[in-house]
C-alpha positions as CSV (number, residue, x, y, z in Angstrom):
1,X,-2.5,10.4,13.7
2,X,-5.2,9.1,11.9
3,X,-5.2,6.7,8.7
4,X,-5.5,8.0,5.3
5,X,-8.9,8.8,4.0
6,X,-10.1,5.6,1.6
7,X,-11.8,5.4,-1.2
8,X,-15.5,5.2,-1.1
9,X,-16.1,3.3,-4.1
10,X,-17.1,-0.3,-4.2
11,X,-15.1,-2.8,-4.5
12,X,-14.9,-5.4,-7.3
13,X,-16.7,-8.0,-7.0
14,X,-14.6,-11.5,-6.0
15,X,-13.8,-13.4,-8.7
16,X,-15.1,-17.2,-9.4
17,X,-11.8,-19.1,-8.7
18,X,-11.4,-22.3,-11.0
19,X,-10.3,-25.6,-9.7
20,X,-7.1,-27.3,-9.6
21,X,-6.7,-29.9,-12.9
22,X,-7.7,-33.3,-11.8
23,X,-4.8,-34.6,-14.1
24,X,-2.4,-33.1,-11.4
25,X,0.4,-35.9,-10.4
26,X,0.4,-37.0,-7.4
27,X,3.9,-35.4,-7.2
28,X,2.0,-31.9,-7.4
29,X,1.0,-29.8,-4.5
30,X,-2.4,-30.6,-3.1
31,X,-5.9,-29.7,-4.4
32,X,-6.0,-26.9,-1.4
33,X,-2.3,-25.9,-1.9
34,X,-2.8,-25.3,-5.6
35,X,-6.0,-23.5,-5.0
36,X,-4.3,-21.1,-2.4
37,X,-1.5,-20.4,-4.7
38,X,-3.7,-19.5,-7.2
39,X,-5.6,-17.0,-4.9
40,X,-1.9,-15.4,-4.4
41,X,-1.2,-15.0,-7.5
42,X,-4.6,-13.2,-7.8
43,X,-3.6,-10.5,-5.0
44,X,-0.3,-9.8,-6.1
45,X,-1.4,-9.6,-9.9
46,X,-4.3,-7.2,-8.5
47,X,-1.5,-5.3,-6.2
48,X,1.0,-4.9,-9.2
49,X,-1.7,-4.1,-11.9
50,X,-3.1,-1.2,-9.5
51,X,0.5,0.2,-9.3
52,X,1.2,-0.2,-12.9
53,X,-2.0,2.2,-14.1
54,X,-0.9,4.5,-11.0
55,X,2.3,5.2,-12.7
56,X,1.3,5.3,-16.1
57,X,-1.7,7.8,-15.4
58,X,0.0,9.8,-12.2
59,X,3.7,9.6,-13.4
60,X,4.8,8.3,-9.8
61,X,5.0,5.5,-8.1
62,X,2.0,3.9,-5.7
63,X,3.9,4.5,-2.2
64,X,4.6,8.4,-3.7
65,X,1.0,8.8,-4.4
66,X,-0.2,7.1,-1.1
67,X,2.4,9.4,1.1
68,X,1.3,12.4,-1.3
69,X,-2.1,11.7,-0.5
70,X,-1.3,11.7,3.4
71,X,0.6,14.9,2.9
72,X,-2.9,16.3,1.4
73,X,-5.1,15.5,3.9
74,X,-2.9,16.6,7.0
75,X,-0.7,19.8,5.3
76,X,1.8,20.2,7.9
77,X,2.3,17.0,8.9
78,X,5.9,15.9,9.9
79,X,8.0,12.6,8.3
80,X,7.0,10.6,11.7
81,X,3.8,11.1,11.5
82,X,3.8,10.4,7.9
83,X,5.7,6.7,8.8
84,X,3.1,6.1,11.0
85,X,0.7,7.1,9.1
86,X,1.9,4.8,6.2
87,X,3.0,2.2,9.0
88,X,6.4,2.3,7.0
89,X,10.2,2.6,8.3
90,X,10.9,6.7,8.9
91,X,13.6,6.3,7.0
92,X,11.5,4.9,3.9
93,X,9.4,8.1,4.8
94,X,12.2,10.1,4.8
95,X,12.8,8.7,1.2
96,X,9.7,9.3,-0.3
97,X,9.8,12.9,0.6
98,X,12.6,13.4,-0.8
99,X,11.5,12.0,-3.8
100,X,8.8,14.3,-4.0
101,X,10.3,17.3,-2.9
102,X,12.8,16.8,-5.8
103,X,9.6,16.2,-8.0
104,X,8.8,19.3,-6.7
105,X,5.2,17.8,-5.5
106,X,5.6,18.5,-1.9
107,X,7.9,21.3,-0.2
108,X,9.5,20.7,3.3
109,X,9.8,23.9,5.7
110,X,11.0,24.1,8.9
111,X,8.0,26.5,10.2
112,X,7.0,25.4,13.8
113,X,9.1,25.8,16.9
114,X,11.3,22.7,16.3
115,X,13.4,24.5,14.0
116,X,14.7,20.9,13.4
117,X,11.3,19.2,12.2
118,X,9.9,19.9,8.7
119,X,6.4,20.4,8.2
120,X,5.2,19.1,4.8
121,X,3.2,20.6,2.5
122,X,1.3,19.6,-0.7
123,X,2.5,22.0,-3.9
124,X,0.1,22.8,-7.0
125,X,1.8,20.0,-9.0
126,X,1.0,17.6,-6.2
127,X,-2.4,18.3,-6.0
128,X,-2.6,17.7,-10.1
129,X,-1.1,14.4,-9.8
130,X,-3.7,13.6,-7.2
131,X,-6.3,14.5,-9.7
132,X,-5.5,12.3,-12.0
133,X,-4.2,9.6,-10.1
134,X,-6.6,6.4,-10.1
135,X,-7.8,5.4,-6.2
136,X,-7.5,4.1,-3.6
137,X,-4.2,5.6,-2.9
138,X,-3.6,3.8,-0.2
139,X,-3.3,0.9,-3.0
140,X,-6.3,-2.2,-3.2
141,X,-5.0,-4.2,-1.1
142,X,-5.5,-2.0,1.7
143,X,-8.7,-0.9,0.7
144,X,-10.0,-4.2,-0.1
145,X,-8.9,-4.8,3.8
146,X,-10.2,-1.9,5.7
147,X,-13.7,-3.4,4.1
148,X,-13.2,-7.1,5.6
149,X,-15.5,-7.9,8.9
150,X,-13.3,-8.3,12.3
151,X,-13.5,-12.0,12.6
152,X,-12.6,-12.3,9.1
153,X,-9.6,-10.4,9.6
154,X,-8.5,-12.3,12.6
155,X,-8.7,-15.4,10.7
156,X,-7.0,-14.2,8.1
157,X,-4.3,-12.6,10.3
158,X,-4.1,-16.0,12.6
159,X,-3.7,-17.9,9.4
160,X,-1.1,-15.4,7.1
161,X,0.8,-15.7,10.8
162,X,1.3,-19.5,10.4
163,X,2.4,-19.2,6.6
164,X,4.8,-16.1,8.0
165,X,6.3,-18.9,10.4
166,X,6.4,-21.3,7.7
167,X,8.3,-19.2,5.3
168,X,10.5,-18.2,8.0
169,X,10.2,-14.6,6.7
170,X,12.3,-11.4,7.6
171,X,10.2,-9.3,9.6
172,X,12.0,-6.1,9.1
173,X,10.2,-6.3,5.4
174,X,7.2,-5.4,7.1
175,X,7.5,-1.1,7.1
176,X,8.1,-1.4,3.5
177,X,5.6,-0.6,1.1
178,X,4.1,-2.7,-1.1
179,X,4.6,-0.5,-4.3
180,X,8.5,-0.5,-3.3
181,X,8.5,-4.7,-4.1
């Protein structure tokens, strides 16, 4: 199953970060820690602004308007391929379809010869929230991603693994979308 179509607009350019204060302690967090932090806090104030206008202008939330926008582009496809699609839990999948089936955005038939499989389909209202939903609706982050070089992304990949490892995280969080956090 192939990934969701992205957006082909540019993206922002990357902001001039400012230093640590030299006044820091020498209790504080180092120069680099600080700096890092701060470069967090950038992504996830970029991540949770994106989400925030996707609500406001679309009326749903950014994983609703991501899976609705995978719906879109493959009508027919089922709630696994949608998971994988979204590289999300099925049963999160399962979730948001239900969500938008009781939004009425998308309807779920059982058409093919799997009378136990629901192909899912994108309604007239769906397609309207699509409209005026802001992009990517895959969400930035993801977008911002997909336009990195390779060995930038295996750097960055090596690296986020050793701060995984570090904050000894829960790895089942993984197949849950960032909008749902």
């Amino acid at each position: 199953m192939p990934a969701a179509k992205r957006s082909t607009r540019p993206l922002a350019t990357v902001p001039t970060l400012v230093a640590a204060p030299a006044t820091a302690s020498a209790g504080s967090a180092s120069v680099p820690a600080t700096r890092v932090l701060r470069q967090f806090r950038l992504v996830f104030n970029t991540v949770k602004t994106h989400f925030q206008q996707v609500e406001k202008r679309a009326g749903v939330g950014g994983a609703q308007l991501w899976a609705l926008s995978v719906i879109d582009q493959h009508p027919g496809i089922g709630v696994s391929d949608l998971a994988r699609a979204m590289d999300i839990h099925q049963t999160t999948a399962s979730n948001l379809v239900r969500a938008l089936t009781l939004a009425a955005l998308v309807v779920a038939e059982k058409n093919g010869p799997d009378r136990r499989a629901v192909q899912l389909q994108v309604l007239a209202a769906g397609t309207r929230v699509l409209r005026k939903a802001p992009g990517p609706f895959a969400g930035v982050l993801p977008e911002a991603l997909d336009h990195l070089d390779r060995d930038t992304l295996l750097r960055l990949e090596r690296d986020l693994a050793t701060l995984l490892i570090a904050l000894k995280v829960d790895e089942r969080a993984a197949g849950i979308p960032l909008a749902q956090m």
